[in-house]
N, C-alpha and C positions, 0 to 999 in steps of 0.2 A: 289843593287836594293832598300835596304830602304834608301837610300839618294835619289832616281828615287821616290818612294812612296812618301817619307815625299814633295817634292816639287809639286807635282801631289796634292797632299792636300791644295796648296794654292792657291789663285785665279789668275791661269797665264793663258795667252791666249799658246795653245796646240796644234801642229799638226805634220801629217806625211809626210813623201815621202818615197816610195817605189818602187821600183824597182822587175827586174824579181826574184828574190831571193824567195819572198817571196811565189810565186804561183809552187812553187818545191816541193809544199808539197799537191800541188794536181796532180801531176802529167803531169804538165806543164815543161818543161826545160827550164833552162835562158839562156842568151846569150855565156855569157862569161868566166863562169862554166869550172871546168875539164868535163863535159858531156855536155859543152851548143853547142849550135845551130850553133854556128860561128867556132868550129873544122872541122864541116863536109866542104866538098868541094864544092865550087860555093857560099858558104851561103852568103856570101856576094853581091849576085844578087839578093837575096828573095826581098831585102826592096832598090832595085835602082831604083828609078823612070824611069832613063833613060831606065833602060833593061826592066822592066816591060811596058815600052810604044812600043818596041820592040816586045817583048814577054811576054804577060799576063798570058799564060800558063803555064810557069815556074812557077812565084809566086802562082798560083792558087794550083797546084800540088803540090807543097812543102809545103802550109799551109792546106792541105786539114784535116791532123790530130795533125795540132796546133792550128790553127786559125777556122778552120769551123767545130769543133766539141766539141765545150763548152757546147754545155746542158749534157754532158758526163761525165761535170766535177763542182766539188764540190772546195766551198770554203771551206780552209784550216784551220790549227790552226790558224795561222797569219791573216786570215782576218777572223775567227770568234774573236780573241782578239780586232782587229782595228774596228767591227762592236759592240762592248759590250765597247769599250773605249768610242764610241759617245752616245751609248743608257744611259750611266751614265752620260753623259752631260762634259765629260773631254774634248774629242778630238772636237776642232772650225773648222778644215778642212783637206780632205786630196787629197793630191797633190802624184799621181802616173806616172810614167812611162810605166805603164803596157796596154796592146790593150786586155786583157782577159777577163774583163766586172764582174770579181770574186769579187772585193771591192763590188759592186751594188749586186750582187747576194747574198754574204753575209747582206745586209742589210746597208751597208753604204751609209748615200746622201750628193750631192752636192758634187760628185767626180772630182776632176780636171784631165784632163787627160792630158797630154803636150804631150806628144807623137800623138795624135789622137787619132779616136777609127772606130772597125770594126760595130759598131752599126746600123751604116746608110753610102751605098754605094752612090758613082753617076757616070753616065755615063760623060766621059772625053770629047765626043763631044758637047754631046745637054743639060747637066745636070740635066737630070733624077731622082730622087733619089731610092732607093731598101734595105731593110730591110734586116738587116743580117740574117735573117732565109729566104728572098726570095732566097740571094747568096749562103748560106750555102747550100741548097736542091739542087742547081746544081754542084755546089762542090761538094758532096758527092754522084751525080752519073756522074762525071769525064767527066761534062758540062761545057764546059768552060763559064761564065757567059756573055754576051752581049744584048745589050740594047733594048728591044722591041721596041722603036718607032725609033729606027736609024741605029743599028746595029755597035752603038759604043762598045769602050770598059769600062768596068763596073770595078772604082774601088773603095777599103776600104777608110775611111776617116781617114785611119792612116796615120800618117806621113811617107815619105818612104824618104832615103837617097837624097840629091839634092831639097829637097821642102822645105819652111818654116814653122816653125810650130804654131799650130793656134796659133793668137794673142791675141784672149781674155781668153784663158787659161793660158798662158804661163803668159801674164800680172796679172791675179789673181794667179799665183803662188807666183812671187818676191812679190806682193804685199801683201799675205799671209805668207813669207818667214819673213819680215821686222816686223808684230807684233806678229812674234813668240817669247815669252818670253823660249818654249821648242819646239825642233822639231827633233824628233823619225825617223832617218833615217835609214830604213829598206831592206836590200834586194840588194842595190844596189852600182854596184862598181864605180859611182860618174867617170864614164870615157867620157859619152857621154855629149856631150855640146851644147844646152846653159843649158839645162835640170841638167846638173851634178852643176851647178853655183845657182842652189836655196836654197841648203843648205847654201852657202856661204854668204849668205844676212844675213841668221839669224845671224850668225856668227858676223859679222861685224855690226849688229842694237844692239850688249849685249845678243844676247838670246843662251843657249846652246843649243845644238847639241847632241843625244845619238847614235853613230852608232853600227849596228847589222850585221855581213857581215862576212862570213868565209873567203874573202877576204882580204888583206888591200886594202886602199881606198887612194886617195892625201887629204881627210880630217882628217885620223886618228888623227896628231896630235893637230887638233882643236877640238875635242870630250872634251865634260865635260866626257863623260863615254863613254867604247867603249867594245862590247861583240862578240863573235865569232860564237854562237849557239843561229839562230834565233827560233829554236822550243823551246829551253830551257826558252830562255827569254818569249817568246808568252807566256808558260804553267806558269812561276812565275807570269807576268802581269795576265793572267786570276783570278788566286787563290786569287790576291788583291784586283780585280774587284768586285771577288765573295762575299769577305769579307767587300767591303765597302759598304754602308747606302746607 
């Protein structure tokens, strides 16, 4: 960690990716976990575009207490460290994977999201758009959401299996990936693609890599440094934070 400290003290360009890892400590589940999301059966229809154009109801009912019930939940140690890494002027950007909106809650801007976000819905016929507190208050009384002016189907602007993902995120990611001189890969086990392929840029433009993941990862053995316990790390980076000027 003070080889991580002493380089953080110089003027390098800094950022994150993170993954579902890191929102497991608000009581959010990851995916891919001994308790993630993709053990249970069907999971893998929650984020199928094809099924979800199928059947909207499935997806709706299965995230009704993951996805449509975040004012419930609190950012974590890990993103109160990642929101206090940019308030000290260290962290230049950060690049998630996550659809839980908990980096912005905590206080971080200019979040990249690659995966999409449940932020802002739209209707899939006539492209409407609806505020994820419009969708959340019929989600949570087990409404299925559809479109006031069409009576289409209303979905998240997450990215769901089968779609591409946005391009001008995903493009400020690589491009954020490439002048990372350090980039703090947190949470996540670096399987899903093209998303799992932006730590790899840094990698490959000279810049190190520190992953944090009770997992192993196919990048472990490109890590300048590599740690197992993301709460442990969070609580040492805070204490540095706290301690520096």
């Amino acid at each position: 960690m003070k080889e991580i400290f002493d380089f953080l003290s110089e003027d390098i360009y800094c950022t994150v990716f993170t993954g579902a890892g890191v929102s497991t400590f608000s009581g959010i589940r990851d995916f891919r976990g001994k308790n993630g999301l993709y053990n249970e059966p069907d999971a893998d229809k929650i984020f199928d575009i094809d099924y979800f154009q199928r059947d909207p109801s499935f997806y709706y009912s299965r995230t009704k207490d993951f996805i449509y019930n975040l004012e419930d939940k609190d950012p974590g140690v890990v993103h109160r460290m990642l929101a206090m890494l940019e308030q000290k002027g260290l962290l230049k950007r950060l690049i998630t994977q996550n659809i839980d909106l908990l980096h912005q809650k905590a206080g971080n801007t200019g979040v990249v999201e690659v995966h999409g976000t449940p932020a802002v819905h739209h209707c899939l016929s006539c492209g409407k758009s609806y505020t994820y507190e419009e969708v959340a208050a019929n989600v949570q009384e087990d409404i299925l959401p559809i479109c006031s002016d069409c009576g289409g189907i209303i979905k998240p602007d997450i990215t769901f299996f089968g779609e591409q993902l946005p391009a001008g995120a995903i493009e400020t990611a690589f491009t954020e990936a490439v002048r990372s001189d350090l980039m703090f890969v947190l949470g996540s086990s670096l399987t899903v693609q093209p998303a799992a392929s932006i730590p790899v840029q840094t990698v490959r433009s000279g810049g190190r890599i520190v992953i944090v993941n009770d997992m192993a990862t196919p990048l472990d053995s490109s890590a300048w440094k590599r740690f197992s316990d993301l709460g442990e790390f969070s609580e040492q980076m805070i204490e540095y934070l706290k301690k520096r000027d």
